[in-house]
C-alpha positions in Angstrom: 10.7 -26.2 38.6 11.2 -22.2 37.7 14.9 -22.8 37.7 15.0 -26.0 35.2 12.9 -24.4 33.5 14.3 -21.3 32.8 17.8 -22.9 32.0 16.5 -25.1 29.4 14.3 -22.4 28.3 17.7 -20.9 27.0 19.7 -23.9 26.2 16.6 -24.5 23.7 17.1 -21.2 22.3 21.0 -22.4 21.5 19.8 -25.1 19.5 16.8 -23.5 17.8 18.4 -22.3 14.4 19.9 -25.2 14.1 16.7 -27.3 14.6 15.1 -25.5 12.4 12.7 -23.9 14.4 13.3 -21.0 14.6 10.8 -17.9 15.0 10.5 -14.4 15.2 9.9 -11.7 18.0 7.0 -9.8 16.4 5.3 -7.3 18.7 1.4 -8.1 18.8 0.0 -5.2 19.3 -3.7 -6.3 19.7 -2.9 -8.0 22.8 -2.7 -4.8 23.7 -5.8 -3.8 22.7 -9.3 -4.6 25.1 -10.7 -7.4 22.9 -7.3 -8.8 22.4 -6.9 -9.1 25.8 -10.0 -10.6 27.0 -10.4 -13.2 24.2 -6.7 -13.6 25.2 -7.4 -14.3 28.9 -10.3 -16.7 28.2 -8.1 -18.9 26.1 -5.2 -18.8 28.9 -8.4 -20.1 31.4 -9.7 -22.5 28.8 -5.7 -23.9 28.1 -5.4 -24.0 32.4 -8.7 -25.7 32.6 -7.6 -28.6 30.1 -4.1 -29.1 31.8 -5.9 -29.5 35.1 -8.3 -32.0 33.7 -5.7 -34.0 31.5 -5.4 -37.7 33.4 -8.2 -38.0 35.5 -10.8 -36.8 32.4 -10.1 -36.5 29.0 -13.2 -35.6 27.6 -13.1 -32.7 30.0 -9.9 -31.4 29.1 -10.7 -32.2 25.2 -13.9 -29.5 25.5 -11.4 -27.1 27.5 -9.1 -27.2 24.4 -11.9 -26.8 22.3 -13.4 -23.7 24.0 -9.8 -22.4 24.0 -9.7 -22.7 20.5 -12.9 -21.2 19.8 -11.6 -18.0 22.3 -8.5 -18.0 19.7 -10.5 -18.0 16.7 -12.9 -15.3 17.9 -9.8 -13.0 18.5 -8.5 -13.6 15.0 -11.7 -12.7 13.9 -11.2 -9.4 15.4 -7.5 -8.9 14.2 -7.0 -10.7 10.9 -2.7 -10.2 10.7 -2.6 -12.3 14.3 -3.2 -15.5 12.6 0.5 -14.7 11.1 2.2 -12.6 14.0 0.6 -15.0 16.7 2.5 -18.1 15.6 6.1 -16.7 14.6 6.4 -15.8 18.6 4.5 -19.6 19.6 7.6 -20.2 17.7 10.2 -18.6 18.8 9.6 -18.4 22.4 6.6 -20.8 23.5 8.4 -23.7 21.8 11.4 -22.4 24.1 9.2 -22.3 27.3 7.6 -25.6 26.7 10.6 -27.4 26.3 12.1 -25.7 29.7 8.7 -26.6 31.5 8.6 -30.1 29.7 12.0 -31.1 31.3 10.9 -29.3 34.8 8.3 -31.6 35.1 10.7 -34.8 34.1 13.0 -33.7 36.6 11.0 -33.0 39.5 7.7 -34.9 39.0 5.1 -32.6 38.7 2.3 -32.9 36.5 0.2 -30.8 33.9 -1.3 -29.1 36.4 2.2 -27.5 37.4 2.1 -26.2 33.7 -1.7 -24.9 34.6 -0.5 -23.2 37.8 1.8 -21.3 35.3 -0.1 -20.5 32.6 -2.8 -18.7 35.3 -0.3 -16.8 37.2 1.1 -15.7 33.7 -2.7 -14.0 33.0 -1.2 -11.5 35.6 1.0 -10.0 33.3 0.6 -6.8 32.9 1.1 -6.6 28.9 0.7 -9.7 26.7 2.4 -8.0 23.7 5.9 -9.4 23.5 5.1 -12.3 26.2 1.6 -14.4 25.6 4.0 -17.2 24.2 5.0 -17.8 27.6 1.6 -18.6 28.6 0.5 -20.5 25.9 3.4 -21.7 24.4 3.9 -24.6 27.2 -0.1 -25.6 27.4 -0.3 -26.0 24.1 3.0 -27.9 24.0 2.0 -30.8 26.7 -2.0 -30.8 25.3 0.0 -32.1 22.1 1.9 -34.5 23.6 -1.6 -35.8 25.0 -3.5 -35.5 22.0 -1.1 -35.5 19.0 2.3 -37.3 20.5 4.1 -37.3 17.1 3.1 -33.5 16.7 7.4 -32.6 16.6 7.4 -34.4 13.3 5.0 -32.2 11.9 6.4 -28.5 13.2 8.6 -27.8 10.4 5.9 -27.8 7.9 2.9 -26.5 10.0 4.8 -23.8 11.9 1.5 -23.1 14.6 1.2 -25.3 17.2 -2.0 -24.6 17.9 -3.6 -25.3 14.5 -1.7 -28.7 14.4 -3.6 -29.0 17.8 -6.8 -28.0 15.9 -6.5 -30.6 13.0 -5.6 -33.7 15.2 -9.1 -33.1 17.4 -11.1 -32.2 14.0 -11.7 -28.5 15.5 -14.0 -26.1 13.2 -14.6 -22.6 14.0 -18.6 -22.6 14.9 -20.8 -20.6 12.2 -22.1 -17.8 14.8 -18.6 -17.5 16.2 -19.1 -14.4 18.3 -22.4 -15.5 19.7 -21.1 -19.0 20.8 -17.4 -17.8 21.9 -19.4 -15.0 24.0 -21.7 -18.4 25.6 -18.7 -20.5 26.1 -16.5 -18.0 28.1 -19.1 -17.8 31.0 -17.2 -21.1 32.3 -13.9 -18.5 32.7 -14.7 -16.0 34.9 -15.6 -13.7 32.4 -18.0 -11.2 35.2 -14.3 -11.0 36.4 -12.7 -10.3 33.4 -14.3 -7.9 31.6 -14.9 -6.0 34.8 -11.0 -5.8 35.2 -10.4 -5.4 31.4 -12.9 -2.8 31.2 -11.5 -0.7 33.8 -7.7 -1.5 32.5 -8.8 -0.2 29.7 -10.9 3.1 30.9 -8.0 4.2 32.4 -5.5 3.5 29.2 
């Protein structure tokens, strides 16, 4: 699966200009940053949590997605140039993993929950800065396929994945957006996560 996936990771990148689609390799500096990370981390549990739930229950995975998105919007809240930077690397190199991991799982048979297996050991990483893409980049690539097959058609004009994600399941950022982001990530570990961020960051 790694190995497919990291040759077609590159054999995308080939065709990339020439598709179209390409991106940029913007450093993201508040991924860096303690509330970057967390909010960060919850949407990497949220996108997991969705691709494990995909085929056996769909509303499930559809509230997963939508907490994810919620985590997303909280830490754009907190940064306002990410809703620019964020995408241009979705592009560039998420569109790149998720087409390696896409044809991983056609050539050996593995499921979404491969892609979730991935996206948690990425949360490991120990900067997000140049690399979140490669975690979010493939779930939000095969939630699409689920929930918005035709999505491809559309990247061209509406170069962020995840907001074409947002507008085919109706997603709207909730009007106390801290207060229910900080409610909904109780369901991602988040005694463990802050605990861990907290002390990453004490010692920064």
């Amino acid at each position: 699966f790694d190995r497919v996936g990291l040759v077609m990771h590159e054999v995308f990148h080939s065709k990339q200009r020439e598709l179209g689609l390409q991106g940029a390799d913007p450093t993201n500096n508040q991924l860096d940053q303690k509330d970057g990370r967390i909010w960060l981390r919850f949407e990497l549990e949220a996108l997991a949590s969705a691709l494990e739930s995909l085929g056996s229950d769909k509303v499930a995975a559809t509230k997963h997605v939508n907490d994810a998105l919620v985590f997303r919007a909280m830490r754009r809240s907190l940064y306002p140039l990410a809703d620019s930077l964020e995408p241009l690397l979705e592009m560039q190199e998420g569109l790149a993993e998720y087409t390696g991991e896409k044809l991983a799982m056609t050539v050996t048979g593995e499921g979404p929950s491969r892609v979730a297996k991935k996206v948690r050991d990425f949360e490991s990483s120990p900067t997000y800065v140049r690399s979140f893409a490669y975690g979010t980049g493939p779930a939000l690539g095969v939630l699409l396929d689920e929930f918005a097959p035709k999505w491809k058609s559309e990247l061209k004009e509406n170069r962020d994945p995840a907001r074409i994600l947002a507008a085919h399941l109706h997603f709207a950022a909730p009007r106390q957006l801290a207060r229910e982001a900080s409610r909904r990530s109780k369901a991602y570990r988040a005694d463990v996560i802050l605990a861990e961020e907290n002390a990453r960051d004490a010692k920064r």
